[in-house]
Z-matrix of the N, CA and C atoms (Angstrom, degrees):
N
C 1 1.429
C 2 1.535 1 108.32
N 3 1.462 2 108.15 1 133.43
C 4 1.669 3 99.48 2 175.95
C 5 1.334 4 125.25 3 -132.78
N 6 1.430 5 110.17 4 136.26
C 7 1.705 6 115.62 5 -150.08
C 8 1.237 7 96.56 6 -90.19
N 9 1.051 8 95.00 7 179.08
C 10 1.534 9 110.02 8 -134.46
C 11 1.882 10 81.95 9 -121.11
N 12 1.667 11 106.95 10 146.30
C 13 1.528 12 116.00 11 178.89
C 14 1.266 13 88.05 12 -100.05
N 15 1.520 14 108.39 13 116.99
C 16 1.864 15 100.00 14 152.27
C 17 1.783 16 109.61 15 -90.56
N 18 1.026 17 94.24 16 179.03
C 19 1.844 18 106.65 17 152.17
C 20 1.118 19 124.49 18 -102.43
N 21 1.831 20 90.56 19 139.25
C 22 1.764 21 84.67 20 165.73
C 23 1.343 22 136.58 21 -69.83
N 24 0.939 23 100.35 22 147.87
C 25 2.042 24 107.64 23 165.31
C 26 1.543 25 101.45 24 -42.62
N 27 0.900 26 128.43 25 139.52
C 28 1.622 27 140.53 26 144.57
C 29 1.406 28 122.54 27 -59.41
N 30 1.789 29 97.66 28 103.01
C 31 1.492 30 82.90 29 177.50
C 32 1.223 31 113.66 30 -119.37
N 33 1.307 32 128.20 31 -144.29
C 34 1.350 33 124.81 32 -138.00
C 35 1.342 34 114.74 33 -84.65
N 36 1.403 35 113.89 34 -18.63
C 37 1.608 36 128.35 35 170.93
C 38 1.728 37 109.75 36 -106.07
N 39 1.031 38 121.32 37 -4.20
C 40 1.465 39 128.42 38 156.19
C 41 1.676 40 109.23 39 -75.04
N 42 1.007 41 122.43 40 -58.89
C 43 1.499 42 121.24 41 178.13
C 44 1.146 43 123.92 42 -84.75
N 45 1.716 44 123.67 43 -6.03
C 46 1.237 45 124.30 44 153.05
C 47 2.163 46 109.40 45 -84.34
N 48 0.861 47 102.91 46 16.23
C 49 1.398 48 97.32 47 175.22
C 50 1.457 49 110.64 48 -120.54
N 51 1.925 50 115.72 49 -35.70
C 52 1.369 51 126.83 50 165.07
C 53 1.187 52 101.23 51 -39.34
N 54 1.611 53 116.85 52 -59.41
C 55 1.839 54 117.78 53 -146.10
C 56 1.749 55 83.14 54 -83.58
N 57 1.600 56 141.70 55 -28.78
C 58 1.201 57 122.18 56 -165.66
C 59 1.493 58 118.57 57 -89.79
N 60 1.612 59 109.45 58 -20.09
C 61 1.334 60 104.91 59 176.15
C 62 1.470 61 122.73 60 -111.19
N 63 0.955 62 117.47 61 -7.44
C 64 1.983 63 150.81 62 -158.88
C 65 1.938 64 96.82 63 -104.29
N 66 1.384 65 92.87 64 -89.89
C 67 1.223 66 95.03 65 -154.96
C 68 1.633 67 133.13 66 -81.78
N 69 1.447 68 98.28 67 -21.00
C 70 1.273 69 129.37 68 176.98
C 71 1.446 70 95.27 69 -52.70
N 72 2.011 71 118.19 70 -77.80
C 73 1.290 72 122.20 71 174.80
C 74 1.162 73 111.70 72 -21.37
N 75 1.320 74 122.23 73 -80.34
C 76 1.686 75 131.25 74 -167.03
C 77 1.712 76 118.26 75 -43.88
N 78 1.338 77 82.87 76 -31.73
C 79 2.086 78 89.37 77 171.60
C 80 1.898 79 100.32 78 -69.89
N 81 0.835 80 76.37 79 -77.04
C 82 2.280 81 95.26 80 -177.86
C 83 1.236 82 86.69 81 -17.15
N 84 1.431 83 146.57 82 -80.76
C 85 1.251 84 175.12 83 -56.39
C 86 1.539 85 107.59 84 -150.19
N 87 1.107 86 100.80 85 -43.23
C 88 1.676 87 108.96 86 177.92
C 89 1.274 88 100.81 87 -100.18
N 90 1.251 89 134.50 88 -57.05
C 91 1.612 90 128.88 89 169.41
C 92 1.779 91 112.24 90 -29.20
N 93 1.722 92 108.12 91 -54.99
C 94 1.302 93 105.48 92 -173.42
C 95 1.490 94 100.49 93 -79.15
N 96 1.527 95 150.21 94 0.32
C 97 1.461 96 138.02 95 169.08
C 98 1.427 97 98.60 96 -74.16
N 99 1.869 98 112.64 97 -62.21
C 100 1.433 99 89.29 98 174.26
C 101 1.587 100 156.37 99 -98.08
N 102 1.553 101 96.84 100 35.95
C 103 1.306 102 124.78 101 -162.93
C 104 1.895 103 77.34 102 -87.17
N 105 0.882 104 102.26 103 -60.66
C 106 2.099 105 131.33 104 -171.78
C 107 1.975 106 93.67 105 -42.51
N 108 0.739 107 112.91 106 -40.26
C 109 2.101 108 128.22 107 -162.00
C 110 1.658 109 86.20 108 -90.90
N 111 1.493 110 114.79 109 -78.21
C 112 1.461 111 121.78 110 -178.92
C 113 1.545 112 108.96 111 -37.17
N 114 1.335 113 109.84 112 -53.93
C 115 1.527 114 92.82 113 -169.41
C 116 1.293 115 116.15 114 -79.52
N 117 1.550 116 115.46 115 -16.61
C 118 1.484 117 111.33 116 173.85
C 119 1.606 118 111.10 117 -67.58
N 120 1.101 119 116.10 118 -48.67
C 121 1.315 120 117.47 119 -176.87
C 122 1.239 121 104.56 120 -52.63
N 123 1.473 122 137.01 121 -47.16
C 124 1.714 123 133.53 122 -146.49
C 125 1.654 124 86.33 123 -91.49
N 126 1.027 125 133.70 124 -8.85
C 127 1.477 126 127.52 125 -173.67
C 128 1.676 127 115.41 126 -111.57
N 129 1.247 128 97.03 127 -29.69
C 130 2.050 129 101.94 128 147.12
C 131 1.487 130 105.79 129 -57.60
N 132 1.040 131 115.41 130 -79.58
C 133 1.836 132 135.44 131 -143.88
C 134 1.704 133 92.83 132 -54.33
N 135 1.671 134 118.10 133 -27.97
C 136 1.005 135 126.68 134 -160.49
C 137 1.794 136 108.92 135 -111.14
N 138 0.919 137 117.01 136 11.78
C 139 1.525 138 134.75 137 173.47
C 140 1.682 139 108.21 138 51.83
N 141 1.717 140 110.29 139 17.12
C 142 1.622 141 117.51 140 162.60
C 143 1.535 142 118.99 141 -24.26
N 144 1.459 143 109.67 142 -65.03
C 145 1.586 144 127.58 143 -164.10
C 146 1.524 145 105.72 144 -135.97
N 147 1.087 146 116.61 145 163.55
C 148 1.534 147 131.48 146 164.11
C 149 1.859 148 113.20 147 -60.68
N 150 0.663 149 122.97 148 135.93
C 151 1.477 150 119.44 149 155.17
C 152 1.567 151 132.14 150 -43.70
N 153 1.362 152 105.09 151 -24.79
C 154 1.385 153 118.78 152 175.85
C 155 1.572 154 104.34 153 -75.37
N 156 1.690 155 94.38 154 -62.08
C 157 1.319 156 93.43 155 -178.14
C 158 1.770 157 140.41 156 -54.80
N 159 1.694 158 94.16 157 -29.16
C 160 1.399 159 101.47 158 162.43
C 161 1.369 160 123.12 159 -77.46
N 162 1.124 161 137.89 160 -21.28
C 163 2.077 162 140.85 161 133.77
C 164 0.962 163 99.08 162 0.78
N 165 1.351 164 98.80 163 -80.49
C 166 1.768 165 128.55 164 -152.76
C 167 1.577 166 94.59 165 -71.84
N 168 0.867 167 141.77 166 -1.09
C 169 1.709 168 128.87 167 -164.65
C 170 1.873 169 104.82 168 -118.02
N 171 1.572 170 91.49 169 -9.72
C 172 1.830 171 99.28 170 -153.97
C 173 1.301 172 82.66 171 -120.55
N 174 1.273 173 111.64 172 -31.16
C 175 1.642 174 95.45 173 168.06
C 176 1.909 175 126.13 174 -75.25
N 177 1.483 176 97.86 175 -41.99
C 178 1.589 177 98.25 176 167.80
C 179 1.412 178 121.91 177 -56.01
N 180 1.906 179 114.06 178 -19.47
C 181 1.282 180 127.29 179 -175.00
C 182 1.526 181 89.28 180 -70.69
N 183 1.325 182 124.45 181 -80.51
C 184 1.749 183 140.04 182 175.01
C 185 1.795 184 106.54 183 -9.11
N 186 1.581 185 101.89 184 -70.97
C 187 1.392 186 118.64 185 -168.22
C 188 1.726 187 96.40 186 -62.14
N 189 1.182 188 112.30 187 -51.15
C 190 1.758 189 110.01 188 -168.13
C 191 2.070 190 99.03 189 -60.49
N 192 1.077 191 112.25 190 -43.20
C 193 1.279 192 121.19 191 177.56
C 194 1.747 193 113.36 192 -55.53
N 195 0.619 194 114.33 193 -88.30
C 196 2.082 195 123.08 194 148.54
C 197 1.546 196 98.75 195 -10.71
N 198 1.591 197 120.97 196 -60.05
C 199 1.679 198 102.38 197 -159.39
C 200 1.381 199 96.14 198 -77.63
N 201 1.013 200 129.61 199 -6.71
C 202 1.728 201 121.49 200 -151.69
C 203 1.788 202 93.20 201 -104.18
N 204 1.383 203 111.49 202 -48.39
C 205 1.153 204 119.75 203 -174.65
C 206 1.936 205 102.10 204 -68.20
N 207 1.194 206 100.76 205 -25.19
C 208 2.029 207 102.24 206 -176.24
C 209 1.846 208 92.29 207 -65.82
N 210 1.565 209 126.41 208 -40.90
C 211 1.093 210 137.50 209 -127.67
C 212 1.603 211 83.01 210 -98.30
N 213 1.122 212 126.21 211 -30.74
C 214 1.576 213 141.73 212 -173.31
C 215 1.473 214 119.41 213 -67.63
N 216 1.473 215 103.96 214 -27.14
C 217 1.446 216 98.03 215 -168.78
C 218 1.169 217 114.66 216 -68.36
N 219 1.214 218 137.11 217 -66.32
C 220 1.173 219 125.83 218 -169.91
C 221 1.496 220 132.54 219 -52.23
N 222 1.168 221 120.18 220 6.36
C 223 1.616 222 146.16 221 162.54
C 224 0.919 223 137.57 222 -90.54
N 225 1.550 224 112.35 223 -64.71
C 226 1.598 225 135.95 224 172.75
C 227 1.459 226 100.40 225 -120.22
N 228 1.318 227 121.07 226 91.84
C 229 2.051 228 97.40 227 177.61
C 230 1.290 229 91.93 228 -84.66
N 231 1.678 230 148.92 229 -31.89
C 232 1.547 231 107.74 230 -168.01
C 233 1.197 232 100.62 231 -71.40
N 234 1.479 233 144.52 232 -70.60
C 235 1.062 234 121.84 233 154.71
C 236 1.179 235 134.42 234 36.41
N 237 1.346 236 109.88 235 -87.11
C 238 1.583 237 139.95 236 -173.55
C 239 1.594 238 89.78 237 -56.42
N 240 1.380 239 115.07 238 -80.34
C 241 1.533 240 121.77 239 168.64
C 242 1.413 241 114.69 240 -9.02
N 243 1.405 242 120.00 241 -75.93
C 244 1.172 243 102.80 242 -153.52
C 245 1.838 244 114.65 243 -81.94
N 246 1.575 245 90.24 244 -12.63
C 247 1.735 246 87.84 245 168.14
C 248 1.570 247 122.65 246 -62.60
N 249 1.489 248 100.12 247 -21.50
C 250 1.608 249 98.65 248 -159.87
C 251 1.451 250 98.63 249 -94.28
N 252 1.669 251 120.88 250 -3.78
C 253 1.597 252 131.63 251 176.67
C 254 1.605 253 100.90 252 -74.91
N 255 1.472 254 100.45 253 -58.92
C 256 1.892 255 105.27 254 -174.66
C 257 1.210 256 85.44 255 -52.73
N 258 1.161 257 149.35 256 -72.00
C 259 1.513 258 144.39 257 -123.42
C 260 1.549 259 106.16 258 -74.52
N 261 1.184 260 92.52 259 -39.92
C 262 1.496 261 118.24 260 173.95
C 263 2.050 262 117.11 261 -44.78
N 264 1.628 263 83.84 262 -63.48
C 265 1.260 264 110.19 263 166.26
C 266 2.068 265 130.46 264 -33.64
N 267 1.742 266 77.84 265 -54.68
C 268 2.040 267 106.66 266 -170.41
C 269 1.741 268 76.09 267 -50.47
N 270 1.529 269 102.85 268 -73.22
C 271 1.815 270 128.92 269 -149.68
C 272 1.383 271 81.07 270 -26.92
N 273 1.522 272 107.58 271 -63.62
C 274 1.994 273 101.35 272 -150.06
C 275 1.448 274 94.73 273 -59.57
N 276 1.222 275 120.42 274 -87.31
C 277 1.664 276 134.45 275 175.83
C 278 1.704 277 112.38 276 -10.72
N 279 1.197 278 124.58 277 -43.11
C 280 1.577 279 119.00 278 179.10
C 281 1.571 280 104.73 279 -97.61
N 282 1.486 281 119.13 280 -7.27
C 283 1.843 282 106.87 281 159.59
C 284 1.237 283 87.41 282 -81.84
N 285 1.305 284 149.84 283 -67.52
C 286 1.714 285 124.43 284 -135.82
C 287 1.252 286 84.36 285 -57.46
N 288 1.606 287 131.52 286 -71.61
C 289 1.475 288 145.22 287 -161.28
C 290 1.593 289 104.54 288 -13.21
N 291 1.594 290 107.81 289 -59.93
C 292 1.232 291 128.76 290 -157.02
C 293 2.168 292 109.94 291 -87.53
N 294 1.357 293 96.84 292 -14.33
C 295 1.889 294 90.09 293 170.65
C 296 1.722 295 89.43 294 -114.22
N 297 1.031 296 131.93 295 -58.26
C 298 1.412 297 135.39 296 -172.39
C 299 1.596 298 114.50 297 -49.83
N 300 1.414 299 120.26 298 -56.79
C 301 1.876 300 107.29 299 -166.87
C 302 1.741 301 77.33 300 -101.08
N 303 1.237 302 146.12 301 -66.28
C 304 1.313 303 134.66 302 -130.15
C 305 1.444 304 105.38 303 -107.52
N 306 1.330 305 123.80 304 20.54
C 307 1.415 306 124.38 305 -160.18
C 308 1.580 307 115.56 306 1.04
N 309 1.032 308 117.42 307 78.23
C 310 1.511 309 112.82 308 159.77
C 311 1.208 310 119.46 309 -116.48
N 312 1.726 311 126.18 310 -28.98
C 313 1.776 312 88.91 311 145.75
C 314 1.783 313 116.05 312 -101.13
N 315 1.772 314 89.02 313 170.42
C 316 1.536 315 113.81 314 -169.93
C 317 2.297 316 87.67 315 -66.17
N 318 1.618 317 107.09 316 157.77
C 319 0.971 318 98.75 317 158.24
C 320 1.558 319 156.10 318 -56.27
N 321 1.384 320 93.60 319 -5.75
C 322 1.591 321 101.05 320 -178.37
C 323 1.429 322 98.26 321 -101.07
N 324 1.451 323 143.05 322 -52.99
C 325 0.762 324 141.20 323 -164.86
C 326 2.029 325 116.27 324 -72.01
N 327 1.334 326 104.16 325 -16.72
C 328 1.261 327 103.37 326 145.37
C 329 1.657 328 145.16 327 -79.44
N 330 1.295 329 92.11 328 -21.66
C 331 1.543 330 118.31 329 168.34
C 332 1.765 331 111.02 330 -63.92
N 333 1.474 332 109.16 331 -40.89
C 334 1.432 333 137.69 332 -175.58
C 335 1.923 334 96.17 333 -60.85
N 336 1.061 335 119.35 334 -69.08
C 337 1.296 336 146.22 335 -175.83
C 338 1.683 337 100.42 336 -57.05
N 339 1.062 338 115.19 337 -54.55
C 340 1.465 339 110.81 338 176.77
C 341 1.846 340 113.81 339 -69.73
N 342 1.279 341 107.03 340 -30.95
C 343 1.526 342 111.49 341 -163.28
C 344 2.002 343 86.41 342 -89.28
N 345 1.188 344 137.72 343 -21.61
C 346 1.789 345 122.35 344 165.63
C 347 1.263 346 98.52 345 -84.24
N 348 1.288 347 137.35 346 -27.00
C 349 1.704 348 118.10 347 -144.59
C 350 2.133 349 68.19 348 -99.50
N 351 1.274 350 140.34 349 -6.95
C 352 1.275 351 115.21 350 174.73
C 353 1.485 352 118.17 351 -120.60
N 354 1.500 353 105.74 352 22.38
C 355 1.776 354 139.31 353 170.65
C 356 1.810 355 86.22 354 -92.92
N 357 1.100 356 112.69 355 -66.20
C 358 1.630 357 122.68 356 -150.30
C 359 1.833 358 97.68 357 -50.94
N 360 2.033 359 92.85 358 -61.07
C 361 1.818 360 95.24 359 -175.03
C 362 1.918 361 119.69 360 -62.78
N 363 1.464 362 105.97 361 -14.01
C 364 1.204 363 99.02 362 169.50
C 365 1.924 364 120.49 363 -66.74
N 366 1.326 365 80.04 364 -39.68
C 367 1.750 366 74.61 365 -175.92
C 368 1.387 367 117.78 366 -101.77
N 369 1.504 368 107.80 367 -13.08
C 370 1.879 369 109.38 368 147.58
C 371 1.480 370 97.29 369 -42.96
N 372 1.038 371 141.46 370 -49.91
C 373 1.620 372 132.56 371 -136.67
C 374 1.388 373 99.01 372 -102.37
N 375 1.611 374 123.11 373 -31.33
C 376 1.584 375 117.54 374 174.55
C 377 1.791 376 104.31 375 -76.10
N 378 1.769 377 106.91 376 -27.81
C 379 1.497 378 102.54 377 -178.81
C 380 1.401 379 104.86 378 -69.90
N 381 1.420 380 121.38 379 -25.11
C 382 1.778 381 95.17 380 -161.34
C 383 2.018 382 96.11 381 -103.69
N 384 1.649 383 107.71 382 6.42
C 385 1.206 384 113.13 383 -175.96
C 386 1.562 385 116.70 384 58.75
N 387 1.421 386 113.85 385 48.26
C 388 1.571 387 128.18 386 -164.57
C 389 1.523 388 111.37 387 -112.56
């Protein structure tokens, strides 16, 4: 006869570690994707910066996000993880931004940009085993 594995109940240091290492990230993470979208938009609509220049500003945001989160793993990998997801995130979100509302790239070369930044998250995701 063979018994059966249940699960445990969640207790009080199980769900203080879910909400501290799990879920917390994933909030931070989505707040800072659309903190990154929000402020680009309110700073177009509002003649803040050039369009070029905000590319270039959301992309160093993306890339700085990515190096920091590459720099993380071996310490914190969820952590590391979920930085290199937002970052992930900016990359896609500021190419459409940048061929779609502001045409500044040509269509292939945005296509180019979308097809590594979705080479890169595939094997981010087999590297961090996520």
């Amino acid at each position: 006869m063979r018994t059966r594995k249940t699960s445990l109940p969640l207790t009080k240091s199980s769900l203080e570690k879910f909400i501290g290492e799990n879920l917390i990230n994933k909030i931070g993470i989505i707040i800072t994707v659309l903190g990154v979208g929000i402020g680009a938009k309110y700073s177009i609509d509002n003649g803040l910066i050039s369009p070029l220049t905000l590319i270039v500003l959301c992309y160093l945001t993306g890339f700085g996000l990515l190096g920091f989160g590459m720099k993380l793993k071996t310490k914190i990998e969820s952590y590391s993880a979920v930085l290199v997801i937002g970052a992930m995130a900016i990359l896609y979100f500021i190419t459409y931004l940048g061929y779609e509302l502001y045409h500044l790239f040509p269509q292939l070369a945005a296509f180019g940009l979308m097809l590594v930044f979705t080479a890169f998250t595939v094997y981010a995701a087999l590297n961090y085993n996520k």
